[in-house]
The first five atom37 places (N, CA, C, CB, O) and aatype in JSON, in Angstrom:
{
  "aatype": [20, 20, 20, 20, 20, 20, 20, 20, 20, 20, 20, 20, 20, 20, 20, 20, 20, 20, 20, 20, 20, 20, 20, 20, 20, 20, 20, 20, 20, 20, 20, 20, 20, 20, 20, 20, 20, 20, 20, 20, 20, 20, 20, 20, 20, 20, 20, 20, 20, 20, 20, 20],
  "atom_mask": [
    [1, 1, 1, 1, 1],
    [1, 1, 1, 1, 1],
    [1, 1, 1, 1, 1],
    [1, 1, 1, 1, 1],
    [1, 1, 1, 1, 1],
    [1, 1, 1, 1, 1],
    [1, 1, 1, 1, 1],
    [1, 1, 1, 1, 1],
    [1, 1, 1, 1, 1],
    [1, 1, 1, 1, 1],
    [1, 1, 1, 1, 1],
    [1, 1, 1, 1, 1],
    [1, 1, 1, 1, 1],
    [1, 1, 1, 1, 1],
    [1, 1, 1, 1, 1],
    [1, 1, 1, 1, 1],
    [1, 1, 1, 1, 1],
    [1, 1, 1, 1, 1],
    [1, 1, 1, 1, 1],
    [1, 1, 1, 1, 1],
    [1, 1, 1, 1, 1],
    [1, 1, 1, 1, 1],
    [1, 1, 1, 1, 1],
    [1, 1, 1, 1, 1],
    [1, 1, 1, 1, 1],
    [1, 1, 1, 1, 1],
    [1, 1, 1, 1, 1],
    [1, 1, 1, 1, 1],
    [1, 1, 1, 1, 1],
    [1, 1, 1, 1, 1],
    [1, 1, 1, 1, 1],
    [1, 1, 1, 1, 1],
    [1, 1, 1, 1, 1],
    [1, 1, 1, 1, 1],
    [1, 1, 1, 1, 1],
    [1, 1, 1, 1, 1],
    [1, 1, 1, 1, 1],
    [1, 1, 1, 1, 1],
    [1, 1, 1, 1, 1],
    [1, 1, 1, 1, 1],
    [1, 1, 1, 1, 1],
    [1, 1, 1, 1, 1],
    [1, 1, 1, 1, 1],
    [1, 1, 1, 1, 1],
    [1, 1, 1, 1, 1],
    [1, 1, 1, 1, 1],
    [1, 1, 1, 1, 1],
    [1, 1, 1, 1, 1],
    [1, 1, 1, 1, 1],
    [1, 1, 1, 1, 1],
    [1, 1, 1, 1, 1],
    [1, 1, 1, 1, 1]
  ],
  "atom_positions": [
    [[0.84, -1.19, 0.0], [0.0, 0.0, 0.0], [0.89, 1.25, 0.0], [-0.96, 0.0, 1.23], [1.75, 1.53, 0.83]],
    [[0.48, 2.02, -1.18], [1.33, 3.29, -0.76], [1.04, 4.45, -0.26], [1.89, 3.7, -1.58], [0.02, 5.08, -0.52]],
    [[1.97, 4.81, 0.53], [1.52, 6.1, 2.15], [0.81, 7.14, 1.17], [3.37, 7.21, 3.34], [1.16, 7.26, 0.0]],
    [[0.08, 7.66, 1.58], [-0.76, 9.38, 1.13], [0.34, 9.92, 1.08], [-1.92, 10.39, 2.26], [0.53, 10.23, -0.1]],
    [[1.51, 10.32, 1.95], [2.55, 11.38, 1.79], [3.41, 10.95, 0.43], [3.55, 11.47, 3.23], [4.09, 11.85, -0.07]],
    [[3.42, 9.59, -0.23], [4.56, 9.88, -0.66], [3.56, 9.5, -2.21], [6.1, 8.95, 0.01], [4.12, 9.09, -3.23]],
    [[2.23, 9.71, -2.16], [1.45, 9.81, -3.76], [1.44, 11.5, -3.42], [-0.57, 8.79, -4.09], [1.57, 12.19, -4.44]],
    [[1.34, 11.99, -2.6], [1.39, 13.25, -2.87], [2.75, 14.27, -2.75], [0.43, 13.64, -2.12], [2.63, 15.49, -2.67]],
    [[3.89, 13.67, -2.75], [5.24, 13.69, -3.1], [5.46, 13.37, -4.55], [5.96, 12.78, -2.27], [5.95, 14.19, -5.33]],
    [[5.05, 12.0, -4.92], [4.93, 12.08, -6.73], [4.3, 12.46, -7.3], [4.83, 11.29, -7.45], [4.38, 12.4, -8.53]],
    [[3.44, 12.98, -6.71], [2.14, 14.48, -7.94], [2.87, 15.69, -7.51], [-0.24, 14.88, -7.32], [2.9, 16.3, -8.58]],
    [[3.51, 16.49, -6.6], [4.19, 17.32, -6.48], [5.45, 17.56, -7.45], [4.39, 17.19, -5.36], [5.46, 18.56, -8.17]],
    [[6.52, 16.64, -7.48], [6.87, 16.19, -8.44], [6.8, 16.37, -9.81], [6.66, 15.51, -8.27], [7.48, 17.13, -10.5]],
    [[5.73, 15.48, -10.2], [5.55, 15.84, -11.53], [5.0, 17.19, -11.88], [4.78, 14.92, -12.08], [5.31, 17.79, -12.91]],
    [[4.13, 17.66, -10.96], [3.48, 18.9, -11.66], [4.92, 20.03, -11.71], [1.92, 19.61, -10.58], [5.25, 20.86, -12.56]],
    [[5.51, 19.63, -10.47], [6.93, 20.69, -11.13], [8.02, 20.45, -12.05], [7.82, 21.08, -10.13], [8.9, 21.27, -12.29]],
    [[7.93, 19.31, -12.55], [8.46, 18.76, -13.89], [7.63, 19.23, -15.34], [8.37, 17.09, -13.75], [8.03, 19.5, -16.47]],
    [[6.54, 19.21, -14.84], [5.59, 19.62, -16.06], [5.64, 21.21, -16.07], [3.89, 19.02, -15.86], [5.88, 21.84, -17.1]],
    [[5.41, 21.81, -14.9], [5.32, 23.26, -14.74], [6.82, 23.64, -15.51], [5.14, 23.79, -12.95], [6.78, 24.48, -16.41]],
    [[8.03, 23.07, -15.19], [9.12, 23.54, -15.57], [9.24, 23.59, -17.08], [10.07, 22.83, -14.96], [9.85, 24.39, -17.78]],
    [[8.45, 22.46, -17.46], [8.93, 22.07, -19.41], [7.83, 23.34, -20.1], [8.2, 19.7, -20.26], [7.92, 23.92, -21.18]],
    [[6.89, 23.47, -19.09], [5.79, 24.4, -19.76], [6.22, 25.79, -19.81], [4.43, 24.37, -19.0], [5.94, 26.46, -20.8]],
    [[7.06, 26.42, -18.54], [7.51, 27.79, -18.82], [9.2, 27.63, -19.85], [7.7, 28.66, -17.02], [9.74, 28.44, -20.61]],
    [[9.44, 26.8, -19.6], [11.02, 26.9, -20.62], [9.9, 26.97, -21.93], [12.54, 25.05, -20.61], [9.97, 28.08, -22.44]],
    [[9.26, 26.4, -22.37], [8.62, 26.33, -23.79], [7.95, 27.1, -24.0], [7.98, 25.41, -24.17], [7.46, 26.99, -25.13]],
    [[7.48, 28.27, -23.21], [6.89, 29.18, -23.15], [7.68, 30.81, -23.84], [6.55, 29.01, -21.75], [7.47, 31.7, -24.67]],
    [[8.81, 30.33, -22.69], [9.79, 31.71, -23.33], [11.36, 31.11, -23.42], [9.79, 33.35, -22.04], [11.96, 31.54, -22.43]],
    [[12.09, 30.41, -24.1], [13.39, 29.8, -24.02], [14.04, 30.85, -23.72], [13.93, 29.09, -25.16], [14.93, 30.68, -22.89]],
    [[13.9, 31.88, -24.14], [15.13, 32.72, -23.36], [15.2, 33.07, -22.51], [15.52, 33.6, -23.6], [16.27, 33.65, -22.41]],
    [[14.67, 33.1, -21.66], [14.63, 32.56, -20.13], [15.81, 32.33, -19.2], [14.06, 31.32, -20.14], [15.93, 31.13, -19.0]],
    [[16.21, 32.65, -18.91], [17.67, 32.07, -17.93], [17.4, 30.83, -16.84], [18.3, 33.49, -16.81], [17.01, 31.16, -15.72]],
    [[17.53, 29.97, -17.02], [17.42, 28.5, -16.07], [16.55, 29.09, -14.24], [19.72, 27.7, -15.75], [15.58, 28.71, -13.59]],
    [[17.74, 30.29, -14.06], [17.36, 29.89, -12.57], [16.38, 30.6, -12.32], [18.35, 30.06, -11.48], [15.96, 30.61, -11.17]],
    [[15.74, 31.39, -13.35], [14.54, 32.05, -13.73], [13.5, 30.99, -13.43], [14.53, 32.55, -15.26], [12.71, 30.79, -12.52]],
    [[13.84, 30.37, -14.64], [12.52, 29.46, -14.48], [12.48, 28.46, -13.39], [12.28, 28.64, -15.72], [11.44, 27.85, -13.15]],
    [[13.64, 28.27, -12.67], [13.48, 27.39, -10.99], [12.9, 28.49, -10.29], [15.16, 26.8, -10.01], [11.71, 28.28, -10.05]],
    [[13.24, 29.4, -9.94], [12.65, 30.3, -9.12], [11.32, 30.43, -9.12], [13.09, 31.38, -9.31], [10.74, 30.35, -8.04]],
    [[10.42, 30.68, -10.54], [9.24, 30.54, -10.84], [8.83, 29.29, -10.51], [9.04, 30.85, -12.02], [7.91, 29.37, -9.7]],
    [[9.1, 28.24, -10.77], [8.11, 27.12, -10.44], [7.47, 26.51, -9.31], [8.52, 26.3, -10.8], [6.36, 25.98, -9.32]],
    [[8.58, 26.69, -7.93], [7.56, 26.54, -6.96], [6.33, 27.07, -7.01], [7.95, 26.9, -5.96], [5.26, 26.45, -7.03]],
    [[6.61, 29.17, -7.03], [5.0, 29.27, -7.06], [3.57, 29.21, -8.66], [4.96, 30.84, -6.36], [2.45, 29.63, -8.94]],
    [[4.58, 28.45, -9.15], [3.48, 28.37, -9.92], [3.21, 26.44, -10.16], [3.85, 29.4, -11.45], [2.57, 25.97, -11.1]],
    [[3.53, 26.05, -9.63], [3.52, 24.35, -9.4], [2.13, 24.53, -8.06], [5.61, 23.47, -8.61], [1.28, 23.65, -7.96]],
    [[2.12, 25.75, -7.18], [1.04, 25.78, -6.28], [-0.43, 26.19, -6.63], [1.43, 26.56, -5.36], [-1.38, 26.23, -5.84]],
    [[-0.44, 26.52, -8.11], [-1.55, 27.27, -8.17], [-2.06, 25.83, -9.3], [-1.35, 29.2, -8.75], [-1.44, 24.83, -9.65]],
    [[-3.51, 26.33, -9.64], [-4.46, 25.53, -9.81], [-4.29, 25.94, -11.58], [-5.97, 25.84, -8.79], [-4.38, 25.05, -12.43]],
    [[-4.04, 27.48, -11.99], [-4.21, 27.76, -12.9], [-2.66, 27.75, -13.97], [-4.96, 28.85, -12.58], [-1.57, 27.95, -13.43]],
    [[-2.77, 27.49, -15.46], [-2.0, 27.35, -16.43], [-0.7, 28.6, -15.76], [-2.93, 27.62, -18.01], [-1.16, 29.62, -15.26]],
    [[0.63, 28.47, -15.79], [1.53, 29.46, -15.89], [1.34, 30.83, -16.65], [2.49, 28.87, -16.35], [1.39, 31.99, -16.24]],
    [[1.12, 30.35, -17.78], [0.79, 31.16, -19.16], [-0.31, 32.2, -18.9], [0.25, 30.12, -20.41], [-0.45, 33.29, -19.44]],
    [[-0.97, 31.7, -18.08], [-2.79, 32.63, -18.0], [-2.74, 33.34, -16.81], [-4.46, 31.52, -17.81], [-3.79, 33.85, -16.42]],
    [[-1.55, 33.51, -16.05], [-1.76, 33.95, -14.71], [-1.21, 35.8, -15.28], [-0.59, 32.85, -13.27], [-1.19, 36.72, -14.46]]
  ]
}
């Protein structure tokens, strides 16, 4: 059985894997630690990166 903490450790995860590929593809010129900096708070929100 797997713990609640650690399915919601691998959806955390991915959505900041996904959040990350979505703002690099968004604007590549971008500087890397740009787009780390951005993704925590936008891995928290409910809504697209792009639309905020």
């Amino acid at each position: 059985m797997t713990s609640p903490w650690a399915s919601r450790l691998a959806t955390a995860a991915a959505r900041r894997v996904a959040v990350t590929a979505a703002v690099a593809a968004a604007d590549p010129s971008l500087p890397a630690d740009v787009i780390t900096a951005a993704v925590p708070v936008c891995a928290r929100t409910t809504t697209s990166p792009t639309s905020a």
